[in-house]
N, C-alpha and C positions, 0 to 999 in steps of 0.2 A: 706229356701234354697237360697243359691249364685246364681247369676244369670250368673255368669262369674266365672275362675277359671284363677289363674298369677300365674305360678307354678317358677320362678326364677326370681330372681332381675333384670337380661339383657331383659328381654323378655317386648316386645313394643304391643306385643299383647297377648288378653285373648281369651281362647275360651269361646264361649257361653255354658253356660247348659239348657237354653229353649230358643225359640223363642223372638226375643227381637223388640218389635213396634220402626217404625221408631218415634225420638221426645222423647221414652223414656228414665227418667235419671236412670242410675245405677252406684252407689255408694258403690265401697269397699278400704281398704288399705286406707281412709280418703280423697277421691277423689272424685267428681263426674263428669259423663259423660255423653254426651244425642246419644243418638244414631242418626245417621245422615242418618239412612235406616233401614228397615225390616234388621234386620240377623237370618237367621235360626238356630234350636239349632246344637251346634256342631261347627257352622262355627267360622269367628273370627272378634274380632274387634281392631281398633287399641287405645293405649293409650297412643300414643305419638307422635309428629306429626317424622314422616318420609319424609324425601325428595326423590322424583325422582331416583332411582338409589339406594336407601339406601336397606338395609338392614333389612330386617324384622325377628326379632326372637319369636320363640317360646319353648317352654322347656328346654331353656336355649342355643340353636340352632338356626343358621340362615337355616332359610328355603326356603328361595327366597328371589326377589330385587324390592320395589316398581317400579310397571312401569308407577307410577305417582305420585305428591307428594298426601299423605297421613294424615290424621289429626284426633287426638285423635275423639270417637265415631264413625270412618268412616268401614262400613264396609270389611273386606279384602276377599278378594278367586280371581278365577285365571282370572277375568276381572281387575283387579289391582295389580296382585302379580303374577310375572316367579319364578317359581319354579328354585332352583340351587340345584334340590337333583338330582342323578341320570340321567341325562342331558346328555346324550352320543353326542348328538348332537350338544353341543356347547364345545367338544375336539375339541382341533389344530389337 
């Protein structure tokens, strides 16, 4: 079984399919990555480094905006990532 799933070429992060130990390397698409923390399954990691501000995609979707810089293995959720879906709050 995949440990991760990159469902489109734009997308900077994978979700996880099981729990993934921090320190461990997972290797798909001819790459490897060591995870840089516990990620739970489901959650997500990144695999590419993103800057501060940047843009984080997922299913081919921006989902939110690093609100730190980022780096391939690091884990993502909402201690490191604003959501830019649904955001009534940040209307002019």
């Amino acid at each position: 079984m995949n440990a991760v799933i990159h469902v489109n070429s734009k997308d900077n992060l994978v979700t996880c399919l099981r729990p993934i130990k921090k320190g461990e390397k997972i290797e798909f698409e001819g790459k490897t990555y060591i995870a840089s923390s516990d990620i739970p399954k489901f959650h997500k990691m990144a695999v590419e480094d993103i800057p501060k501000g940047g843009y984080c995609y997922k299913y081919g979707q921006i989902i939110g905006e690093a609100l730190e810089d980022l780096h391939p293995g690091d884990y993502v959720h909402v201690h490191n990532l604003a959501s830019t879906r649904g955001r009534g709050d940040l209307k002019a």
